[in-house]
N, C-alpha and C positions, 0 to 999 in steps of 0.2 A: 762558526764564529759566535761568541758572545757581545749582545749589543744593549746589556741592562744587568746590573746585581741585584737592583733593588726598584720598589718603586719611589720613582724620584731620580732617578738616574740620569748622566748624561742624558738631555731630548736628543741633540745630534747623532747619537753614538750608532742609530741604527743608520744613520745614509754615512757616519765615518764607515762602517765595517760593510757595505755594501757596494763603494766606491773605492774602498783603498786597496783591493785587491781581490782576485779568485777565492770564493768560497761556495760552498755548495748549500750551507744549511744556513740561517741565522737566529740562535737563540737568544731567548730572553727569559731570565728570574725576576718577577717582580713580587714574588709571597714570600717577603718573610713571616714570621707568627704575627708579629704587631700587626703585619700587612691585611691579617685575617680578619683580624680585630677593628682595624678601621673600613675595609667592605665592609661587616658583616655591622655595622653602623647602617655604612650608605645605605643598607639592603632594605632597614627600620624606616628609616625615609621614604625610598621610594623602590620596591619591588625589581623594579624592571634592574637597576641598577646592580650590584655586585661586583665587578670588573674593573679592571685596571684601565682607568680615561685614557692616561698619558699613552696607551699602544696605538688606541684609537687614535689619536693626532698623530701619531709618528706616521703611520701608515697612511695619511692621506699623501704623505710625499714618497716613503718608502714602500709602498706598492706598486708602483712602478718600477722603481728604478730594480724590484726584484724582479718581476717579471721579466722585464728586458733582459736580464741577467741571468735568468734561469734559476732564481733562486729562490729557496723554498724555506718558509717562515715557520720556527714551533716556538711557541712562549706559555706560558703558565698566568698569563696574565686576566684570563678569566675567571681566576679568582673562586667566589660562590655562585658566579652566575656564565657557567662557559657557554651556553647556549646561548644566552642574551648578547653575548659577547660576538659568538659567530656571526647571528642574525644584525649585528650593527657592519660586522667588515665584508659580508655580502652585500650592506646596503651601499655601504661605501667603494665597494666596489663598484658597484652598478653607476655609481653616481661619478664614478672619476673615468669611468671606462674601459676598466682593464678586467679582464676576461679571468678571473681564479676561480678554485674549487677553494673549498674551505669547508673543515672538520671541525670538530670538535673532539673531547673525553670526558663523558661523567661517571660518574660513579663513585666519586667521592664524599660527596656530603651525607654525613649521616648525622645532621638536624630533620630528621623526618617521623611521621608515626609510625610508633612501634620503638623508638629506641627513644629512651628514659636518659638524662644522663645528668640531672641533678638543678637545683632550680637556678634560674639565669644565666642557664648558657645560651648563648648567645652563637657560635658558631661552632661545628663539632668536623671533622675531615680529615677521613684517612689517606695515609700517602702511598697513592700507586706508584707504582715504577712506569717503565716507559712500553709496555706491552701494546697501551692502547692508540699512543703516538703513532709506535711501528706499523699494527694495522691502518692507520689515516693515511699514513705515506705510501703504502702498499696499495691503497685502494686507490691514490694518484691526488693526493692534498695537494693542494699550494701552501696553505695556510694550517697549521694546525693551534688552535688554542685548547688550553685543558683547564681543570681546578688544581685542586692540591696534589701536586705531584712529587718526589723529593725532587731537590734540584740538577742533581746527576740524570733523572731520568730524561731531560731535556737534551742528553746527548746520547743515552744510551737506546732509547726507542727511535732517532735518526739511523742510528747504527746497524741496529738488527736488523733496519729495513732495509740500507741500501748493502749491506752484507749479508743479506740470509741468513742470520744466526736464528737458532732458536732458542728458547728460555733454559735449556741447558748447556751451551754453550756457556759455560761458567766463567774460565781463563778470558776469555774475548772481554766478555760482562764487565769483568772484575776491570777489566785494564778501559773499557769504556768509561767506566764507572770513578776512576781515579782522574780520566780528564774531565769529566763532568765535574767533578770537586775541583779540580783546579780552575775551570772556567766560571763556575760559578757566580761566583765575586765580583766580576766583571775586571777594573785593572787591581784590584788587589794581587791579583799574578804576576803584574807588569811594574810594580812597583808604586803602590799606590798605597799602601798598608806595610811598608817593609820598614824594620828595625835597623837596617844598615842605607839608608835614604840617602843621606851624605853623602855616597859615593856613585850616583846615580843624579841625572837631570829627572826627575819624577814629576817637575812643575805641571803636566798635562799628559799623564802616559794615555797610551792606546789601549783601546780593549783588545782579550787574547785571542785565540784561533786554535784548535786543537788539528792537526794533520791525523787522521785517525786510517788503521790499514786494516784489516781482513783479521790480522793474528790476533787484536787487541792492542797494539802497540799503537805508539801516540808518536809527535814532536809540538810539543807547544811552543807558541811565538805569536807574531802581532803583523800587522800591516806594516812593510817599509816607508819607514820615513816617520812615525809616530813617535810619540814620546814615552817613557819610560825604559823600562831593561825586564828581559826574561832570561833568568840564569838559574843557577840549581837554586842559590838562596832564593829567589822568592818565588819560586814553584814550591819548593820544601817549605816554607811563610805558608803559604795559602792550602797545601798538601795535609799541614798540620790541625788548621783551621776548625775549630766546630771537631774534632774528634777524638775517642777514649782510647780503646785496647785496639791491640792487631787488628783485629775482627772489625771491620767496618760492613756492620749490616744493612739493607733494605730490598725491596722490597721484587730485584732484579737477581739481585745477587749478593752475596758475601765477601766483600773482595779484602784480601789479603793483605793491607799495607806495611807489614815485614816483609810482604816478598818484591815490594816495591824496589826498583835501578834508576838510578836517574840520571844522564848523563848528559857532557855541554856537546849539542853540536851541531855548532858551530856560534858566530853572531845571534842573539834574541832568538835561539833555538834548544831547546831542552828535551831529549827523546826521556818518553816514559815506556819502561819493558821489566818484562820479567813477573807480570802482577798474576797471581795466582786465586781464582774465584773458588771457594764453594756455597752451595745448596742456602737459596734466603733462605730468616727463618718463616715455622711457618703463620705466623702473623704477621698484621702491621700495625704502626703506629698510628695513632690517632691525636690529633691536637685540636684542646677545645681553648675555648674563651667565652670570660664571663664576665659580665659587669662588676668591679671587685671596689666599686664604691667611687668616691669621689676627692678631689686633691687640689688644692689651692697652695701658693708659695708667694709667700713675702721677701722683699731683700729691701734692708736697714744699711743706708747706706753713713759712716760712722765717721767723723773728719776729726783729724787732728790729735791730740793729746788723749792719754786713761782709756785707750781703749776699750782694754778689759771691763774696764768701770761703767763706761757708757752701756756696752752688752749685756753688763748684768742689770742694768735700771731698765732696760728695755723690753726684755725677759721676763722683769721682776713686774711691769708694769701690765704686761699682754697678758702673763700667767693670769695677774689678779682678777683681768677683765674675764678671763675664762671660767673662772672660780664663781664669778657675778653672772655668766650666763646663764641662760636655760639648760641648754645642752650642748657642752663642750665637745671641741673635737676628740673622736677615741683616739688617734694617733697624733702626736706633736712632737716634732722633731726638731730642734736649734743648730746651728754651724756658723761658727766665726770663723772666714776666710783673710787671713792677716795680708793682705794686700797694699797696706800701706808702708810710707816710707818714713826714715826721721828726716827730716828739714828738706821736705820734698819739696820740691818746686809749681807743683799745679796743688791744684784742690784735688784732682782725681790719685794723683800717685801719691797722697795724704791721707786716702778712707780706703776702710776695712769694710768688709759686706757680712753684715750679720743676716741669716737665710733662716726664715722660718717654714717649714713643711708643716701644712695639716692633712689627715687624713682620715675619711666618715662615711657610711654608708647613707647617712642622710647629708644631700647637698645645701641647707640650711644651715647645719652646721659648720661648716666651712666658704660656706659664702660671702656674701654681702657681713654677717656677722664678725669675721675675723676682719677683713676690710679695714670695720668702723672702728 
């Protein structure tokens, strides 16, 4: 079960998908790239930190109610600091009283000496697959947190572990590895991102659940009684998601999605079969982040008659003041948003928003200076 797509997610979502029915695993995504980028801030601050807070709060209540459940936690939300990470939900364990083991996975970070990778990066992490999950669970985790993992691997190293596959088992991988893409998301499967929304209650869907078996074959679906729809359309929505050619690479496997089936069945049930893996390549991807300067944004808010006229006196006015500065911003960017109305009735459905973007590698420049 998926109980996060992002961080900032549903807080509930982990005691919804722990409470609303049978599941064995409960995953969570909380790295997107920006995701790395504001750790890898918090880290400049203060060391100890790197990791994703909001797991931490979940789990002072959803750690129980796994335990009692027998359910077993892997999330990614350790971010640059999965060790820091482990060492708070041992604490927290200890302190709420519930008796888990807890793992960790590094091996990701290569911000370290010896790797050069251009000035002001700031965070550098390549994306394991789920190998090292697989051992945590084998080794009898309760809890498994990691760094930068891709997001599929948070379902595919539960998998090899509680099916014995090994990292050849390609076909299994591949078909893991395509519900891991479709969970990902968290309800974007369920109808929370879909272009045919209309025909769907979507106002509150559930997060998904992948039913996964031995061959590699799936059925995605949700808690009973949840809100949203899981149908072909928005498994295919989310299936499509973030990807290029057939070849859907990383770090596990290659899996195939031409050789993707996907069929209804039944209610909020969608089987995935037929996926056909080969051979990852043999590298991985690496995503960095670097301080790429600084941005400040104005919005002119413009009432009534001559619009156009007003925007260009306003333009024509800031230009000049830039002209007078010391040091102008390198990047400036203008946008009249016509949002207004003829013989509108408020003052608000009367004004247009003229939006000014600056952009500078020195924060002075866009500062307090554009401001005044």
């Amino acid at each position: 079960a998926n109980a996060s797509g992002f961080y900032g997610d549903r807080f509930d979502a982990l005691r919804e998908m722990l409470t609303g029915g049978p599941v064995d695993i409960v995953t969570g995504d909380y790295l997107a790239e920006l995701t790395m980028l504001i750790l890898g801030r918090d880290r400049q601050k203060n060391p100890a930190s790197g990791y994703a807070k909001t797991f931490l709060r979940q789990l002072e209540e959803g750690l129980g109610l796994a335990h009692e459940r027998g359910v077993r936690i892997v999330a990614n939300a350790g971010g640059l600091n999965p060790a820091g990470l482990a060492a708070a939900v041992t604490e927290l364990a200890a302190r709420v009283g519930v008796p888990v083991r807890v793992a960790h996975v590094e091996g990701d970070d290569l911000l370290t000496p010896g790797h050069t990778w251009g000035e002001g990066v700031l965070t550098a992490n390549a994306y394991l697959g789920g190998a090292g999950i697989a051992e945590c669970l084998r080794a009898g985790a309760d809890v498994v947190v990691t760094g930068r993992v891709t997001d599929a691997a948070l379902v595919t190293g539960p998998a090899a572990a509680h099916f014995g596959w090994d990292m050849r088992d390609f076909d299994a991988l591949a078909g893991a590895v395509v519900a891991g893409h479709v969970l990902e998301c968290g309800t974007q499967a369920t109808g929370g991102n879909y272009s045919f929304f209309g025909a769907h209650d979507v106002r509150r869907p559930g997060f998904p659940l992948a039913e996964l078996r031995a061959d590699g074959t799936a059925v995605i679906t949700k808690h009973p009684g949840t809100g949203g729809v899981v149908d072909i359309g928005t498994v295919t929505a989310q299936l499509l998601y973030e990807t290029g050619g057939a070849r859907y690479a990383g770090p596990d496997v290659t899996a195939r999605l031409d050789t993707v089936r996907l069929t209804q069945d039944g209610p909020d049930r969608v089987r995935i079969a037929g996926v056909r893996g080969e051979a990852p390549p043999p590298t991985l991807k690496v995503g960095l982040n670097r301080i790429g300067g600084w941005r400040n944004e104005i919005v002119f808010v413009l009432t009534g008659l001559d619009i156009d006229a007003k925007a260009r006196l306003v333009r024509e006015q800031v230009e000049d003041a830039f002209a007078r500065a010391d040091r102008a911003p390198a990047y400036v960017r203008w946008e009249l948003a016509r949002t207004d109305r003829a013989d509108a009735d408020t003052e608000e459905t009367a004004s247009a928003l003229l939006r000014l973007v600056v952009r500078d590698s020195d924060p002075d420049a866009v500062g307090r200076a554009v401001g005044a």
